[in-house]
Backbone as a ProteinNet text record, in pm:
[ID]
protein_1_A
[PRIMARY]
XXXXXXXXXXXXXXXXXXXXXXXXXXXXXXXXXXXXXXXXXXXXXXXXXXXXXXXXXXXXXXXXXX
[TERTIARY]
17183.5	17305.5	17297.1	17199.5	17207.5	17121.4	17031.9	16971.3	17010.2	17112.8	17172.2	17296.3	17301.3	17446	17382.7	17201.1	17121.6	17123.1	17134.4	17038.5	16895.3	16890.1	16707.8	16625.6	16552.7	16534.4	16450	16490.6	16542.8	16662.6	16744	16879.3	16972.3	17006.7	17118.7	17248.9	17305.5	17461.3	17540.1	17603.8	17727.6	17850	17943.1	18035.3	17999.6	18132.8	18154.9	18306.8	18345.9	18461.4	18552	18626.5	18717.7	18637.6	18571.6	18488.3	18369.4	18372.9	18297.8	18151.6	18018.5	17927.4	17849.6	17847.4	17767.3	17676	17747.2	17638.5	17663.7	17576.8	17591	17740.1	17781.8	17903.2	18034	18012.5	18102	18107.1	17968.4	17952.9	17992	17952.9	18019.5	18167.6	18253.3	18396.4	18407.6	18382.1	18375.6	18349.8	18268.1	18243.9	18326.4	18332.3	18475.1	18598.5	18597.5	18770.5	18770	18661.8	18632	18658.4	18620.1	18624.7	18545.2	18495	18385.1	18493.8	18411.8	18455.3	18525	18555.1	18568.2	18526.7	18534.5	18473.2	18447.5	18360.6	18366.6	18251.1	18327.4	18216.6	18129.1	17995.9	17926.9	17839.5	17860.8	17798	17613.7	17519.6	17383.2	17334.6	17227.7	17162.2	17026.4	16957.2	16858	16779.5	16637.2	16573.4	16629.8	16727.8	16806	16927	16960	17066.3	17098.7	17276.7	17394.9	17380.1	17405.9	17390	17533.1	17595.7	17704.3	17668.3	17683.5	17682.3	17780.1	17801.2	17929.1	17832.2	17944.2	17866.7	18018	17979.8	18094.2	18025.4	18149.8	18069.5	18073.7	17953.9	17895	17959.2	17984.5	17941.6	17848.8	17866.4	17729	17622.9	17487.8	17416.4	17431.9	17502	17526.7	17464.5	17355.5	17261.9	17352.6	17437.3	17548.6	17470.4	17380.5	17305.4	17362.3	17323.6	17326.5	17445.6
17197.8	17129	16976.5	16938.5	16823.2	16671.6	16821	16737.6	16757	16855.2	16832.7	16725.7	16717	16526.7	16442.9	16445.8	16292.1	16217	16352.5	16288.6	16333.8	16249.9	16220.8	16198.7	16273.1	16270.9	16096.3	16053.6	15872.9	15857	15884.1	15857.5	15876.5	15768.5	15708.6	15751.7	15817.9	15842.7	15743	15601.3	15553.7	15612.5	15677.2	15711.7	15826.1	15919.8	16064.5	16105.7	16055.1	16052.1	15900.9	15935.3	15807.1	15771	15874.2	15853.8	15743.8	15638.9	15577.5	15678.7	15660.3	15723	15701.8	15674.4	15594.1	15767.8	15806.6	15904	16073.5	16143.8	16322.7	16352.3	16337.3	16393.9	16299	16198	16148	16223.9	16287	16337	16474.6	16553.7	16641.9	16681.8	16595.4	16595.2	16581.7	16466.5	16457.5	16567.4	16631.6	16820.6	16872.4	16900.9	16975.8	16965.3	16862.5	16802.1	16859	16902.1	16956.7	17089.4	17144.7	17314.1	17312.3	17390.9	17438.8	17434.4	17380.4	17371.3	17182.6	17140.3	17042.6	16892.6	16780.6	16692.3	16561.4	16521.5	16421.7	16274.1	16173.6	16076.5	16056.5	16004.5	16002.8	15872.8	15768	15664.3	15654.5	15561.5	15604.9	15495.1	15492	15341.8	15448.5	15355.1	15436.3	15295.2	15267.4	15138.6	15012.2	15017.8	14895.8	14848.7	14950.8	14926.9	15005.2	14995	15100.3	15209	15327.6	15419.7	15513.7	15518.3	15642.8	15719.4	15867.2	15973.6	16090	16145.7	16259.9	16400	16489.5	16619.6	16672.9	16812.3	16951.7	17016.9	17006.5	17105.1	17237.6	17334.1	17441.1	17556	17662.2	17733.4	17729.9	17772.8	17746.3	17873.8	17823.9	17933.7	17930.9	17883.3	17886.1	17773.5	17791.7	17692.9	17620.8	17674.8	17650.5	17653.4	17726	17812.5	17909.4	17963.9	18080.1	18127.9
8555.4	8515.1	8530.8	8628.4	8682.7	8573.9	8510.5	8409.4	8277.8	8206.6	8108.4	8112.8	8248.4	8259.9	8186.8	8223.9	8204.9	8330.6	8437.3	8573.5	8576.7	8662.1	8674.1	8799	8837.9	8979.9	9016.7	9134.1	9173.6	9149.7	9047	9041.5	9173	9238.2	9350	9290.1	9349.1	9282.2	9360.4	9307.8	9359.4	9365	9240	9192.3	9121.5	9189.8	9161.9	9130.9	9022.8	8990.1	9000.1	9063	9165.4	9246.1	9341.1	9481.1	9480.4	9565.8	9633.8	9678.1	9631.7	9724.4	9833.3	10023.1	10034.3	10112.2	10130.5	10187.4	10114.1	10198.6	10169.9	10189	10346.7	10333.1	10229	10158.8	10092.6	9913.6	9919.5	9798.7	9820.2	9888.6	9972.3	9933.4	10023.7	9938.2	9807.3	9716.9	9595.5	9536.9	9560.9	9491.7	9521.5	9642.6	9686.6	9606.4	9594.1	9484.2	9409.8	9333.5	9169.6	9170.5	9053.6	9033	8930.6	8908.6	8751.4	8641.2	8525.6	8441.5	8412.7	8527	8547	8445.7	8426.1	8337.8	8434.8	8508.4	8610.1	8544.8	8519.1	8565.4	8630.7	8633.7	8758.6	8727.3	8840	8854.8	8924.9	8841.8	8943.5	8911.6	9040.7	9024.9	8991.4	8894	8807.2	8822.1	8900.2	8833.1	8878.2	8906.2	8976.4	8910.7	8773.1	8696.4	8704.4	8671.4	8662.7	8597	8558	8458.1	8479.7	8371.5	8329.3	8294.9	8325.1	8315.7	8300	8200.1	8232.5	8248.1	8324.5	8403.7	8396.4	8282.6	8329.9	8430.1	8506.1	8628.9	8614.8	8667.8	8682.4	8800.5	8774.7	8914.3	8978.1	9085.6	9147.3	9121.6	9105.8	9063.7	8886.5	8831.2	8652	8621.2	8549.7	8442.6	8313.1	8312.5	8182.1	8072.8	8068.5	7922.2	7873.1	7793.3	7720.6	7604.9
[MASK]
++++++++++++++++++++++++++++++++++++++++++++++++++++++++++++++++++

């Protein structure tokens, strides 16, 4: 799921919605807030520049294939 958003492994997540990111447990909550099916922004430092990203969120365990 993480790579049909157009994340990319190095990608730094700043912003997860509204949410500020500076650590695990801040992203942590930020998931928590959500529910599958969901439509969330997601901010990343990619390279040293900003990058937007949108991500429907998944169940957990769901590839959102098929």
């Amino acid at each position: 799921p993480a790579a049909v958003a157009g994340l990319r492994p190095g990608d730094v997540i700043i912003r997860f919605g509204p949410a500020t990111i500076q650590t695990i447990e801040d992203l942590t909550a930020a998931l928590s807030a959500q529910k599958p099916g969901d439509q969330v922004e997601i901010v990343v430092l990619r390279a040293g520049a900003e990058i937007n990203v949108t991500a429907i969120l998944q169940s957990r365990g769901s590839s959102g294939r098929g």
